[in-house]
VOGU-3710 file (C-alpha; in Angstrom, 3 decimals, decimal comma):
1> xxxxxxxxxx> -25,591/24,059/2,268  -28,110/23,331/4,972  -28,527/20,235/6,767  -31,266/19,264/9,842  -29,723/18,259/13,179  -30,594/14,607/13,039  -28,658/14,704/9,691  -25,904/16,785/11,475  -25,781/13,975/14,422  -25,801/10,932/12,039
11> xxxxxxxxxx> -23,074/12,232/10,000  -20,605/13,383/12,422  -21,206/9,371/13,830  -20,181/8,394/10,867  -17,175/10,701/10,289  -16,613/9,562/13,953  -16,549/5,872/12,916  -14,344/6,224/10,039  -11,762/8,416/12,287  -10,833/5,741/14,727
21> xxxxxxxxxx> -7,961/3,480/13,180  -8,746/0,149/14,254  -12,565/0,477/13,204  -12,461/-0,531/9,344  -15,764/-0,614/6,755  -16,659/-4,073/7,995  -16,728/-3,558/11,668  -18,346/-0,511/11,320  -21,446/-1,577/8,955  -21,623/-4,641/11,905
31> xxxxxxxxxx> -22,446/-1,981/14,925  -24,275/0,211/12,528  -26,543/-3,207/11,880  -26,869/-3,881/15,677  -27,468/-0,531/16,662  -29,517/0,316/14,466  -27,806/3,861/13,022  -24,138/5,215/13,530  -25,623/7,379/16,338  -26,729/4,818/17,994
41> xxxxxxxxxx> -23,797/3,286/18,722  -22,467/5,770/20,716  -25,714/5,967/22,848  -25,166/1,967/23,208  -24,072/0,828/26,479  -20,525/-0,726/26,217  -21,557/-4,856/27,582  -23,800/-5,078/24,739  -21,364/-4,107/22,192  -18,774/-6,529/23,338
51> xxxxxxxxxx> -21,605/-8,952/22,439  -20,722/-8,087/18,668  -18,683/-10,408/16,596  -15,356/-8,915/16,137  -16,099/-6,436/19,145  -13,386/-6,546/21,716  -12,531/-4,256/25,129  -9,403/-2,882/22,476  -12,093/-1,198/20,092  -14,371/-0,072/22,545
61> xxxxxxxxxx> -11,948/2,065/24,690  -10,938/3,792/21,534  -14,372/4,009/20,412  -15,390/6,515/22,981  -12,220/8,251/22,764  -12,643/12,338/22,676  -10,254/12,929/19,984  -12,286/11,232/18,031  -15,399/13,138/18,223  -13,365/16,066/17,749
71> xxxxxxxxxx> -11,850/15,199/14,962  -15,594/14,379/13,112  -16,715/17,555/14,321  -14,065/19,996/12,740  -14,362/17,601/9,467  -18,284/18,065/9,711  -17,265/22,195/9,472  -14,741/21,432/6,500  -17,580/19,904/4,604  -20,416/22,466/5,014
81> xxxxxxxxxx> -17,669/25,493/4,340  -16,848/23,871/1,384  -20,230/22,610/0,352  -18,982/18,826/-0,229  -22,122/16,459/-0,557  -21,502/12,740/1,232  -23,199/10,136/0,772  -23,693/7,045/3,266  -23,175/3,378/2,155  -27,459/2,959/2,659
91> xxxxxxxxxx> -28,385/5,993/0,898  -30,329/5,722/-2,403  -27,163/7,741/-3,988  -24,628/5,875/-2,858  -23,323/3,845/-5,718  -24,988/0,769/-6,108  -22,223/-1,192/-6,902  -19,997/-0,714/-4,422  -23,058/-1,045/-2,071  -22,411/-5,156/-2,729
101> xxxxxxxxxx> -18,885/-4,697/-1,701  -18,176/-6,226/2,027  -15,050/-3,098/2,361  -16,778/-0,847/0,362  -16,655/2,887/2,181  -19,918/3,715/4,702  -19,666/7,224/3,873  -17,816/8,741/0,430  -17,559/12,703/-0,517  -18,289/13,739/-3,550
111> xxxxxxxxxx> -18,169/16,810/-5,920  -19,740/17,723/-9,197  -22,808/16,685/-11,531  -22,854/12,671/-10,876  -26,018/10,964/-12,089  -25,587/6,830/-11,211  -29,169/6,047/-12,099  -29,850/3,382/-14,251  -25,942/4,136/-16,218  -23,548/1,591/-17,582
121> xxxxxxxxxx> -20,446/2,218/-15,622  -17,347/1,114/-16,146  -13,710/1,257/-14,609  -10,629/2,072/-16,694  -7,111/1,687/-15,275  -3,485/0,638/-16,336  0,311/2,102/-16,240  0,938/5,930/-15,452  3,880/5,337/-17,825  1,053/4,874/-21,104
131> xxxxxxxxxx> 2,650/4,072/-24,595  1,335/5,258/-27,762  -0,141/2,097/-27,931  -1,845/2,226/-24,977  -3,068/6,088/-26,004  -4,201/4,917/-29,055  -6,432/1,879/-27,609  -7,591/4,798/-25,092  -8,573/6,936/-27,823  -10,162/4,018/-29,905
141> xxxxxxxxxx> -11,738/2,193/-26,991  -13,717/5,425/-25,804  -14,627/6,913/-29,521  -16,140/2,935/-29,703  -17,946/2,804/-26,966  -19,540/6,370/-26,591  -22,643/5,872/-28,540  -23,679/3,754/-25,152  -23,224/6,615/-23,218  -21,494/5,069/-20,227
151> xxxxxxxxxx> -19,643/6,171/-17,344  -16,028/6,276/-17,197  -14,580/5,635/-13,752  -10,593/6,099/-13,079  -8,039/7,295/-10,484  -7,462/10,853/-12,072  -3,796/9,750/-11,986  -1,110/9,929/-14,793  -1,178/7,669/-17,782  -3,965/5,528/-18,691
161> xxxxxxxxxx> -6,241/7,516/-15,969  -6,007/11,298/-17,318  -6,039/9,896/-20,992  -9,111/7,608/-20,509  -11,062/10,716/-18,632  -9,634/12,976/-21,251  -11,429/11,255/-24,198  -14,584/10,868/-21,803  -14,737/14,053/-21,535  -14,078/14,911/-25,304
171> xxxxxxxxxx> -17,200/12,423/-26,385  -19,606/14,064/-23,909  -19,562/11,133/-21,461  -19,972/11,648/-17,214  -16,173/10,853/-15,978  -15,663/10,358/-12,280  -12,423/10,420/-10,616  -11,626/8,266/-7,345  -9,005/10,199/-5,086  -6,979/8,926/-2,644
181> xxxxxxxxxx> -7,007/13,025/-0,893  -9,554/14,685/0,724  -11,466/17,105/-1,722  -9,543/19,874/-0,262  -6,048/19,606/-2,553  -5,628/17,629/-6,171  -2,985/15,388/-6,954  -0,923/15,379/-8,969  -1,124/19,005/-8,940  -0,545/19,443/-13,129
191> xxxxxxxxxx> -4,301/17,842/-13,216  -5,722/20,870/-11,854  -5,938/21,924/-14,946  -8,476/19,002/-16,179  -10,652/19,801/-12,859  -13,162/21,513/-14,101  -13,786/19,873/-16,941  -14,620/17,000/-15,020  -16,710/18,460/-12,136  -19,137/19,564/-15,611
201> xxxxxxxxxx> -18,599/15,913/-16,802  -19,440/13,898/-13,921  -17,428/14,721/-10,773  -14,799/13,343/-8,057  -15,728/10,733/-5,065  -13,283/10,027/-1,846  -13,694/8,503/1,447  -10,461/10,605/2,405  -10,535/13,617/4,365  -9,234/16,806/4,032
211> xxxxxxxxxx> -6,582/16,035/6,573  -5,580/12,926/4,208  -2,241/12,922/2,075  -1,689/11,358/-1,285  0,185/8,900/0,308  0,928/5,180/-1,406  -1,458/3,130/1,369  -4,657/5,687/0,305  -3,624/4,570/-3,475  -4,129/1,236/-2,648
221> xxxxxxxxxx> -7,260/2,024/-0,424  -8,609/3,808/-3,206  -8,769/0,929/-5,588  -11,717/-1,102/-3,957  -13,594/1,958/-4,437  -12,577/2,223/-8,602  -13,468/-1,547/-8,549  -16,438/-1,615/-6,980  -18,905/1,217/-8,295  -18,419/-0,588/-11,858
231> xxxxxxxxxx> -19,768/-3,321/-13,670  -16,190/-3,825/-15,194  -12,797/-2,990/-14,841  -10,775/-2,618/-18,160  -6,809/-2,470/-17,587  -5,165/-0,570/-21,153  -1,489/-1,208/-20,094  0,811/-2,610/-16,955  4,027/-3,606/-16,245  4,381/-6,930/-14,078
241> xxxxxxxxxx> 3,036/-5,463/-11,393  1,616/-1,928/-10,049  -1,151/-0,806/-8,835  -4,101/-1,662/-12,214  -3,560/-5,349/-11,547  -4,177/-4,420/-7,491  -7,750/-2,781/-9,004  -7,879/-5,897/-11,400  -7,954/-8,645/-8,611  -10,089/-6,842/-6,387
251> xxxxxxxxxx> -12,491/-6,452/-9,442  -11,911/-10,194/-9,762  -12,435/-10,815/-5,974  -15,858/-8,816/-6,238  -16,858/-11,283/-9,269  -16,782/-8,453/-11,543  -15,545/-9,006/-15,155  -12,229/-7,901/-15,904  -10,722/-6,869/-19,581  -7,205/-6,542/-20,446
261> xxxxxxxxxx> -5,434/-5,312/-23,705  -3,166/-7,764/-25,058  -0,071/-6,954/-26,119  3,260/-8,350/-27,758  5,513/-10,354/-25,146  8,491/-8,123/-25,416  6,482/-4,886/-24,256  7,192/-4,090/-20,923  3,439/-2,228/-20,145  1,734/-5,576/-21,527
271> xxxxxxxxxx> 3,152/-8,074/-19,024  0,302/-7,587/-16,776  -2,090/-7,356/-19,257  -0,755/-10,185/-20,586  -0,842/-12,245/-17,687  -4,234/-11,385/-16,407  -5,652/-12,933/-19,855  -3,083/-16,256/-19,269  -4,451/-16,697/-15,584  -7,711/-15,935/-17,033
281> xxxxxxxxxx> -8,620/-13,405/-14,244  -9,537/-11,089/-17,496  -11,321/-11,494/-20,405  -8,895/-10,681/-24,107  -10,180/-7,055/-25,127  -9,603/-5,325/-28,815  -12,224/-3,614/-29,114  -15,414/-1,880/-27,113  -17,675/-4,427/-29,022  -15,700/-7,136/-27,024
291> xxxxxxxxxx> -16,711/-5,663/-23,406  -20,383/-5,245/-25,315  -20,829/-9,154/-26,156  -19,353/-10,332/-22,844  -21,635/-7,540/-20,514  -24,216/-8,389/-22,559  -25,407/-4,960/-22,712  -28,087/-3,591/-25,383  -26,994/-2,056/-28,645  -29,404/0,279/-30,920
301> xxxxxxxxxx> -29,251/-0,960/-34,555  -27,568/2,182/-35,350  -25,196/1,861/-32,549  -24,359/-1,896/-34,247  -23,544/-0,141/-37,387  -21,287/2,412/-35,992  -19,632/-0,147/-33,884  -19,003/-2,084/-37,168  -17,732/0,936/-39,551  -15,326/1,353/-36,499
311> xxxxxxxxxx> -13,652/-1,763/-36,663  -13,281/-2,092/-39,737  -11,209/1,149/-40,081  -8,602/-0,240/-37,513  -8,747/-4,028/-38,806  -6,440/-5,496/-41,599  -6,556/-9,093/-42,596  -4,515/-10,883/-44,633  -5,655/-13,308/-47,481  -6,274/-16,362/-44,713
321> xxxxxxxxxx> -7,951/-14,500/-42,280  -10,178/-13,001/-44,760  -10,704/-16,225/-46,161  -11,638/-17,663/-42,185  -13,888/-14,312/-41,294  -16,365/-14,446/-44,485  -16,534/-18,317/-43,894  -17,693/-17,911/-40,204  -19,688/-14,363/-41,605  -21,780/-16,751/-43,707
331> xxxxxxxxxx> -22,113/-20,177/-41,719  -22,390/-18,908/-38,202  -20,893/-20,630/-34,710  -18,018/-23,366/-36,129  -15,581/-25,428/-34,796  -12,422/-25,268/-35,219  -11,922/-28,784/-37,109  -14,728/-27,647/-39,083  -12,995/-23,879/-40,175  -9,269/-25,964/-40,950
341> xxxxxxxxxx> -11,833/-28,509/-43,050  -14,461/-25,760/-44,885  -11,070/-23,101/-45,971  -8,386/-25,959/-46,327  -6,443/-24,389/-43,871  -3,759/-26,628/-41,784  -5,092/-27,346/-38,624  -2,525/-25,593/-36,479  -2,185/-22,960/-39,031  -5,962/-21,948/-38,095
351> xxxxxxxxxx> -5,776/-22,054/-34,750  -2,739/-19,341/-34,570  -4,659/-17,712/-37,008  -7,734/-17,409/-35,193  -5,906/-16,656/-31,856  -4,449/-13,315/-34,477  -7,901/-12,671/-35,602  -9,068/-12,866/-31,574  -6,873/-10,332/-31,221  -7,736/-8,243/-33,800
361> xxxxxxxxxx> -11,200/-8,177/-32,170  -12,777/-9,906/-35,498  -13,445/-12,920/-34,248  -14,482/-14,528/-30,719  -14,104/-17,845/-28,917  -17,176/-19,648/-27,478  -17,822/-22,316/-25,056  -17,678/-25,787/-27,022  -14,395/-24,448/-28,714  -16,857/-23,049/-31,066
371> xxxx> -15,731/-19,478/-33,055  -17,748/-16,783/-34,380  -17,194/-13,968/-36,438  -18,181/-10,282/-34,395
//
């Protein structure tokens, strides 16, 4: 792995930056704006950075600190040992997602076969104690949406993570996991066994170094980074809290859509799902064809047809929700009024009816209170 001494300089600036504790994402994309380059700022005299907004005498005594240069330097070895690729938050390959995000990393690691350009991506999280429910969405969800060839994006953690990359990987699509470690160690350890698979699949990205623990604050940390680099986040499964509905409001903080899987009210791992739909920070998901509509992304004719012999081998309707889906199959966008009216149907009998058929992923609900069959 060779690298020119400009490219040596700049990156040890930046491994300098993200060393010193009380210098986070935002403060240092600020100097690297007013300096012009993370280099830069170290060649800056100190009066005009206390010009900067959020710049104070505190941060720039520990900015020229020793240690920390050190520090960057034996990293800077680590990296070209171990021939780990980085990428910084204005380079063409850094993901162009998170490049929107305020907090989003200025320099990640990565390792593997990632291609970004011009892919679907999104983000799939939820419990590390998964159901069989939640393993069969998993399964479903991914067999659904793989003739789209997107990118999978997850923590690489128990659960929901190492099933969703699993099934990624068994469809032939690029999974990447987001560690909260340096690229040095894997965690949990009984993963190691999945590693490979996934550096031929897609690959791992971290903004931990290889001094960095698993520890519960880098978890946390971590999810910004799963939210960001994807168009959507899609939570399977959670209990009433933990750390999928952490991923799912950041998502929701970066104006990203958000999908949950609903579930039954007694089921502890769909509380959260549950109440992400209720607070409508998430869209209702049952199906891939759901996240399709709502991303608005393009679907082949033959891609339409296998998304349609899919659901129909997981759907079962009764008599009146037969009776409501070929009504809305043959006369379009109706109202609700008008569905009771057309399959004299009670009123409030449709409406829980269509809510079961919503769920079902047969049916959708439109602005204007307006339904359509999918």
């Amino acid at each position: 792995m060779t690298i020119s001494q400009r490219a040596k300089t700049e990156l040890i600036a930046m491994l300098r930056l993200q060393h010193i504790p009380n210098i986070g994402d935002v403060i240092a994309k600020r100097l690297i704006s007013h300096c012009g380059s993370p280099a830069a700022i170290f060649e800056e005299k100190r009066e005009h950075l206390l010009k900067i907004d959020g710049i104070g005498t505190h941060t720039i005594k520990h900015l020229f600190e020793t240690e920390h240069l050190e520090a960057a330097e034996s990293e800077y070895n680590f990296l070209i040992k171990n021939e780990i690729e980085s990428t910084y938050f204005q380079d063409t390959d850094y993901p162009q997602y998170l490049k929107h995000c305020i907090d989003g990393p200025i320099l990640l690691f990565r390792k593997g076969n990632i291609d970004l350009e011009q892919r679907k991506i999104i983000s799939v999280v939820g419990t590390r104690k998964i159901t069989s429910y939640g393993m069969a969405f998993c399964e479903q969800f991914i067999e659904e949406i793989s003739p789209l060839n997107p990118i999978i994006v997850s923590g690489f953690a128990y659960g929901v993570d190492i099933c969703v990359q699993r099934e990624a990987i068994k469809h032939g699509l690029q999974t990447i996991g987001c560690l909260a470690h340096g690229l040095n160690q894997m965690y949990p350890k009984t993963h190691a066994k999945y590693q490979s698979d996934v550096l031929k699949n897609g690959g791992f990205f971290t903004e931990f170094w290889s001094t960095s623990k698993p520890d519960r604050e880098n978890f946390l940390k971590r999810n910004r980074i799963i939210a960001g680099m994807s168009e959507a986040t899609v939570v399977i499964e959670s209990a009433e809290k933990g750390g999928s509905l952490v991923t799912a409001d950041i998502a929701h903080s970066y104006n990203r859509d958000v999908f949950a899987v609903p579930g039954r009210s007694s089921d502890k791992y769909s509380i959260g799902c549950n109440n992400l739909i209720k607070q409508q920070k998430a869209h209702m998901l049952t199906s891939a064809a759901d996240l399709i509509y709502m991303l608005d992304w393009e679907v082949e004719e033959k891609e339409k047809k296998t998304l349609s012999v899919q659901k129909q081998l997981f759907v079962d309707l009764d008599q009146t929700e037969q009776t409501i889906y070929t009504y809305l199959q043959e006369n379009g966008k109706q109202l609700l009024d008008s569905i009771a009216l057309a399959c004299n149907i009670p009123i409030f009998k449709a409406s829980s009816t269509l809510l079961s058929m919503e769920m079902k992923g047969v049916i959708r609900p439109l602005p204007g209170k307006l339904f359509e069959a999918i």
